[in-house]
Structure formats: C-alpha cells, structure tokens
C-alpha positions in Angstrom: -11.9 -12.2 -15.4 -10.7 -15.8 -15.5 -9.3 -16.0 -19.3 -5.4 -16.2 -19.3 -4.4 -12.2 -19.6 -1.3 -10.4 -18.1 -0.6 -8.8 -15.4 2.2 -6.1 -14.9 3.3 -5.8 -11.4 5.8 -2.9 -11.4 7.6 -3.5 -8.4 5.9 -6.3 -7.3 8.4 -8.9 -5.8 7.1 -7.6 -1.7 4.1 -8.2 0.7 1.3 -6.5 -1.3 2.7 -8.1 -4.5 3.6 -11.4 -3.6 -0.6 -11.0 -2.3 -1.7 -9.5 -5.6 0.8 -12.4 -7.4 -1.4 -15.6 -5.9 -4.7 -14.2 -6.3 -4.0 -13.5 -10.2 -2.8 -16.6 -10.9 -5.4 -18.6 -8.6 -8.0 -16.7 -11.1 -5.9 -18.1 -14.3 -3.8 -14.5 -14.7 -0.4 -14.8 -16.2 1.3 -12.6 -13.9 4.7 -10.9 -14.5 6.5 -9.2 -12.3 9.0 -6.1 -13.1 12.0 -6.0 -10.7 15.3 -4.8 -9.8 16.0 -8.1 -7.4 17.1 -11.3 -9.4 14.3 -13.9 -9.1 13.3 -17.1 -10.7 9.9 -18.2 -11.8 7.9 -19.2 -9.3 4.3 -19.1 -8.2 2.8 -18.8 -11.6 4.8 -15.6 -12.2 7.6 -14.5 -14.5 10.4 -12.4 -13.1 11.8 -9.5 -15.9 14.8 -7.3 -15.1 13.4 -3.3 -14.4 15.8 -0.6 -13.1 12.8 1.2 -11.7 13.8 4.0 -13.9 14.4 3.4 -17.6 12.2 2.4 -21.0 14.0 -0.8 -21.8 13.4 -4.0 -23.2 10.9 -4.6 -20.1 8.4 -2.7 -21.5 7.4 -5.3 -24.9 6.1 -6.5 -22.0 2.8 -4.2 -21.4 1.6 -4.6 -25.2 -2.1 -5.5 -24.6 -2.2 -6.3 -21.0 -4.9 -6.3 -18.9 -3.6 -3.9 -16.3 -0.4 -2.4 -15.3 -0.3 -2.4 -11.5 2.6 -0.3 -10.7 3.6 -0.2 -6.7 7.6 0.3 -6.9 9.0 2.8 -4.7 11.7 2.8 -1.4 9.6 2.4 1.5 9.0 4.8 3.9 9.8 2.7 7.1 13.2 3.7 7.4 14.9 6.9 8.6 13.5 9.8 7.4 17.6 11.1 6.7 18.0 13.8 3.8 19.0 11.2 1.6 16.4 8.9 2.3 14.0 11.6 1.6 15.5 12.1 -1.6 16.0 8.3 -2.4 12.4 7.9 -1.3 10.4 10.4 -3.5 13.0 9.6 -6.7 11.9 6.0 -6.8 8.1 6.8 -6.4 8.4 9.7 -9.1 11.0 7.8 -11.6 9.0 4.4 -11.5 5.8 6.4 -12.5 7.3 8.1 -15.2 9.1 5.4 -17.1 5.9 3.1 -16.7 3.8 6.0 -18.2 6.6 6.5 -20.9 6.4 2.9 -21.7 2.7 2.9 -21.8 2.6 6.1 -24.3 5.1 3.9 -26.7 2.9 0.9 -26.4 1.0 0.1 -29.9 -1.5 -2.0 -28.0 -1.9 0.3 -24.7 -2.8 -2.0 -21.3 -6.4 -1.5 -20.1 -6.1 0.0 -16.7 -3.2 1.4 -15.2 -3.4 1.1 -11.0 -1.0 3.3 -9.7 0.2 3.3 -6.0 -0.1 6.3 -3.5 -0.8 6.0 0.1 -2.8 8.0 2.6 0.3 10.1 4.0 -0.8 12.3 1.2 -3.3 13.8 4.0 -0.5 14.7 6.3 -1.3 14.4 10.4 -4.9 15.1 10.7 -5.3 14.7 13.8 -8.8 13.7 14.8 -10.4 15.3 11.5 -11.6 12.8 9.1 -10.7 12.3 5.3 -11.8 11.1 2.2 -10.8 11.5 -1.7 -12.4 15.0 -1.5 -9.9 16.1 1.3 -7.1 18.6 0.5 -3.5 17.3 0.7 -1.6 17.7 4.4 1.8 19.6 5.3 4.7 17.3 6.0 7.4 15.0 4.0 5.5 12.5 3.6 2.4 14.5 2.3 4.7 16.2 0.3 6.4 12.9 -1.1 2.8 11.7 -1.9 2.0 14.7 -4.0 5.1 14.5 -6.0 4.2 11.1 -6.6 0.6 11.8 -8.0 1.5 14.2 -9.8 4.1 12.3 -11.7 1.2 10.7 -13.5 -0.6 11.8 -15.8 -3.9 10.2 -17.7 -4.3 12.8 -20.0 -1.4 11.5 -21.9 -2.4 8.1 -21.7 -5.9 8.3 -23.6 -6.5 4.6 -24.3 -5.3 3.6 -20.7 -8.0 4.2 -17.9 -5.6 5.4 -14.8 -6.6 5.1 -11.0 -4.7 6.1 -8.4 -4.9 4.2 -4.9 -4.3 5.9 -1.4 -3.3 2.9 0.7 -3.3 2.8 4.4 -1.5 0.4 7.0 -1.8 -3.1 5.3 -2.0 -6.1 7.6 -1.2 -9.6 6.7 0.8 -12.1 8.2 3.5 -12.3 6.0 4.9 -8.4 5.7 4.0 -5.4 6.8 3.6 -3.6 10.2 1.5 -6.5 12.0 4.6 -8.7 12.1 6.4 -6.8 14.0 3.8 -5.7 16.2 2.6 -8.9 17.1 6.0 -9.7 17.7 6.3 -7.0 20.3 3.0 -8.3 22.0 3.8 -11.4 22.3 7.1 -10.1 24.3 4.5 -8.1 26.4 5.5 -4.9 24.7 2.2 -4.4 22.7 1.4 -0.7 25.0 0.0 2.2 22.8 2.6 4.4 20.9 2.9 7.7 23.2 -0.4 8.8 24.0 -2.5 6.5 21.6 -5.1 9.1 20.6 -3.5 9.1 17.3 -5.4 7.1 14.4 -4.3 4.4 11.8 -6.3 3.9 9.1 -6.0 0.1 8.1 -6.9 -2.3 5.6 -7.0 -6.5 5.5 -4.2 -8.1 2.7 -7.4 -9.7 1.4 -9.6 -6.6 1.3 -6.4 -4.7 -0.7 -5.9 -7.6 -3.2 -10.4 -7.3 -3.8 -10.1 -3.7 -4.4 -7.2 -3.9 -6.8 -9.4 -6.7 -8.6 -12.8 -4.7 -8.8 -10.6 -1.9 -10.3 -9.9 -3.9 -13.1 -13.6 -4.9 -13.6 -15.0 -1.7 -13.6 -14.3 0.5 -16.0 -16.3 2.9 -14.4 -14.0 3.6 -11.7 -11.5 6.1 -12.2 -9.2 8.7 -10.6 -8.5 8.4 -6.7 -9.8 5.5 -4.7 -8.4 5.6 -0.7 -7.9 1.7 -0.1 -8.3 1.7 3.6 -11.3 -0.2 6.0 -14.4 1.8 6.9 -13.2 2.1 10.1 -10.5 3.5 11.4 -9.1 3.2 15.1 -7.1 5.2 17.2 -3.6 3.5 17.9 -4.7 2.1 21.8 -7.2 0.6 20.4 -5.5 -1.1 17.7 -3.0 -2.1 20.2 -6.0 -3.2 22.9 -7.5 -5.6 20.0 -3.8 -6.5 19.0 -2.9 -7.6 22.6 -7.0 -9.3 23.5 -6.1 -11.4 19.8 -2.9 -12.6 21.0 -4.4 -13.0 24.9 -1.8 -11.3 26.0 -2.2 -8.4 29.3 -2.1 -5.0 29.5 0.8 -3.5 28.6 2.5 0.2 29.2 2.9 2.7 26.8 5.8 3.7 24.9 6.3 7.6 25.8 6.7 9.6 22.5 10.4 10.7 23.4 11.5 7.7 24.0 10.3 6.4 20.3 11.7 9.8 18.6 15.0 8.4 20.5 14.3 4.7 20.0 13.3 4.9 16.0 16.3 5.7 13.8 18.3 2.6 16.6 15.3 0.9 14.7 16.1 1.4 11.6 12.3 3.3 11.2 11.2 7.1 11.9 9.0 7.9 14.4 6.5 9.6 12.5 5.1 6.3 11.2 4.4 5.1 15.1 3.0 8.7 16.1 1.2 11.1 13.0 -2.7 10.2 13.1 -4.6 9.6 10.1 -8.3 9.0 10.1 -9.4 8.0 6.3 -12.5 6.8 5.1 -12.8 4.9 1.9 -15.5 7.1 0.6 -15.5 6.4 -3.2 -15.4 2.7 -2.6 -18.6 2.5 -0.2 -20.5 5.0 -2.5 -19.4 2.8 -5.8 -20.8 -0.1 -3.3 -17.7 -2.1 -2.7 -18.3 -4.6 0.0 -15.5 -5.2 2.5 -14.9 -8.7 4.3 -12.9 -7.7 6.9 -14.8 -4.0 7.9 -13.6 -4.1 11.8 -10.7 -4.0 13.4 -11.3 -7.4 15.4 -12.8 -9.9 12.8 -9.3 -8.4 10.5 -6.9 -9.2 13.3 -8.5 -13.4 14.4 -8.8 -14.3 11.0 -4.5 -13.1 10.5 -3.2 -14.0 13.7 -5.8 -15.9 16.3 -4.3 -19.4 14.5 -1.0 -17.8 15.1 -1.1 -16.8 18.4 
C-alpha cells in the first residue's frame, strides 16, 4: 500500500481526518479531501468543494480510488436542542446518501468504502458489555446512529466492498475530548463526572488511523467493525489515569445536576459526560488486529506525559 492511489476523505478537514490525512500521504497516498470549509492545499492533500449533500462535480473525483473514507456529519458535542437533533442526523444521513449516489454513478467504482458510525448506536448500557453482535440501544443518539447505518446500503454498491465503523471517544492531542479534559486537570478540575461508574469506551488517534488502514488491506473484512481499545474504563478511572499522567491531585467530582445545568452554558449536552458505554472491539481481535496502545495508561503518556 505504498504506490501513489487516492484517497477520498468525505468530510475530512477535522481531528480524525487531519490524522487519517498525514498517515496517507507519509505512505505515498494522494489524499483529497471533500469539504464544505474553504481550504488550500496543504499537507499533501487537495481540498474540493462538497455541500455534504449533493452529486456534483466532486464526485469525478472517486473514479478508481482506492477507498472512499466518508466521516462528514455535525458533531454531537453540542446541545442536544430539537434542531440540533435534526441538523445532526440530516448531515450523517444526507452525506451517506450522496457519497453512495456518487459511487453508484462511478464507471470505475472505488475499492472500499469506510463509512463512519460511532458506538452511541448501543445506547446507555450501563455496566453490560457490547460488541458488533449487540442489539442497538434506546436514546437520540442510538437512534441518530441507526438512521445513519441504515442510510447505507452495500447491496447497491456491488463492486465497492462497504464497512461500517463504530467509533468510540478518540484521544489525540490535537482535537477531541482529551483537550479539554486535560485542560480541566491541569486547573485541578480533573474529578469524575457524577458518580464515575459510568464507562467510556476509548481508542488512541494512532490505533484509529491503523484500523482504518488494515480495512483497506483486507478485503476480507467487511460489514461492522467497533473501532474502540480492548479495554474499556469506567469514567473515575479515566479521570484517576488522566490526573496521575498530568501529576496533578485528587480532585472532587462534578455532581450530575450540576453538569445537566452546567452543559448547554458549555456549549455540549450532558449525556456525552454521563451515558456509559462499555464496547469491545470484538471483530477486530478475532480478525487478529494488534493494538499499540491496548490500556488506558500507556495511551494517555505517550499523548500528554511530554505535554504535561
């Protein structure tokens, strides 16, 4: 996978795609990126105009690509409003469709489409665990998740192999949640979110990009992959490694009322601080993907300990 072959990243000008941009053109990738912010060339990529919702001129540009990666979407860390909802699962639902469309009209069909879901497709699960067999949760954002799988569909693409990707919390320096949280720390404000027995199922930047990159390799693997670690950790301990990483004490925790009350001030919803999700990443360890950052601690010093 080193010969010069495009990429498609639908969506791709944020944190996972300015990852997924370096390590494609560090292998020799040319990279372009579909996007409805104005950017110029830079990095390796190419920048073409995409509205997120229409076949347009954008799409000469998936004739006999390697993959189609397609993550677009509004994020979900904002309030969870009526309209956001609405503006939410549009995006996700409108993206997949006109990058499907475009792949059906192709006359040389890309390879491998990778197409972006997340783990809130489980719902709150409290302490029960998940993997790919698991039945979808109750909830918006299980709900949102659902409409956005089922939005694709591979029987209509026959010449492009489609997977699907249920992401969890994806930590890197640069974007993300662990930012922000290590910002908090740092102010001595790194306590567990209200009573911390709820889990977050994470994954390394690194570990993300390798999974996206093995897709494309094997054209065995298809359907539903969950890209998380192996090992998911309740939110005090995530905070309790957070806070030993940055040496910082212990702090108090921030009561669940007072982060329904605090969240929407933020500009976030509380759901995203206090639903548990405990994932496993099944399919990947049975199709013997090997992870580099498995545990919680070894992820966090190798992001932040040089930061701290």
């Amino acid at each position: 996978m080193n010969s010069k072959t495009k990429i498609i990243l639908a969506g791709g000008s944020g944190f996972i795609g300015r990852g997924l941009t370096k390590a494609f053109v560090a292998r020799g990738f040319e990279v372009v990126v579909l996007s409805r912010a104005s950017q110029a060339a830079a990095g390796g990529k190419r920048v073409v105009a995409w509205d997120g919702v229409t076949v347009g001129e954008w799409a000469r540009e998936l004739e006999g690509a390697a993959a189609v990666i397609n993550l677009a979407g509004h994020t979900i860390n904002c309030p969870h409003t009526p309209a956001n909802q609405k503006l939410i699962v549009e995006s996700r639902v409108n993206s997949v469709r006109a990058v499907t469309e475009a792949i059906r009209l192709s006359q040389k069909p890309p390879a491998v489409l990778v197409q972006s879901s997340a783990i809130g497709f489980y719902g709150d699960t409290g302490d029960t665990a998940c993997d790919e067999s698991s039945p979808g949760g109750t909830g918006f954002l299980a709900e949102s998740c659902r409409a956005w799988e089922a939005a694709l569909n591979p029987a209509a693409l026959p010449a492009t192999r489609c997977v699907t990707l249920r992401t969890g919390v994806v930590l890197g320096h640069d974007g993300g949640a662990l930012p922000v949280l290590a910002r908090l720390t740092r102010w001595f404000l790194g306590g567990a979110a209200g009573n911390g027995r709820q889990y977050l199922s994470w994954i390394h930047q690194e570990d993300f990009t390798r999974i996206v990159m093995a897709i494309i390799e094997n054209p065995d693997w298809r359907d539903t992959f969950n890209a998380t670690a192996p090992h998911p950790v309740t939110n005090a301990d995530f905070m309790r490694e957070l806070r030993r990483t940055l040496r910082r004490p212990w702090s108090p925790p921030a009561p669940a009322t007072a982060i329904r009350l605090l969240a929407p001030l933020m500009d976030t919803d509380a759901a995203l601080a206090l639903a548990s999700q405990r994932v496993s990443p099944r399919r990947l360890q049975e199709a013997g993907f090997q992870f580099r950052f498995p545990e919680l601690h070894g992820a966090l010093a190798a992001i932040l300990a040089s930061r701290s």
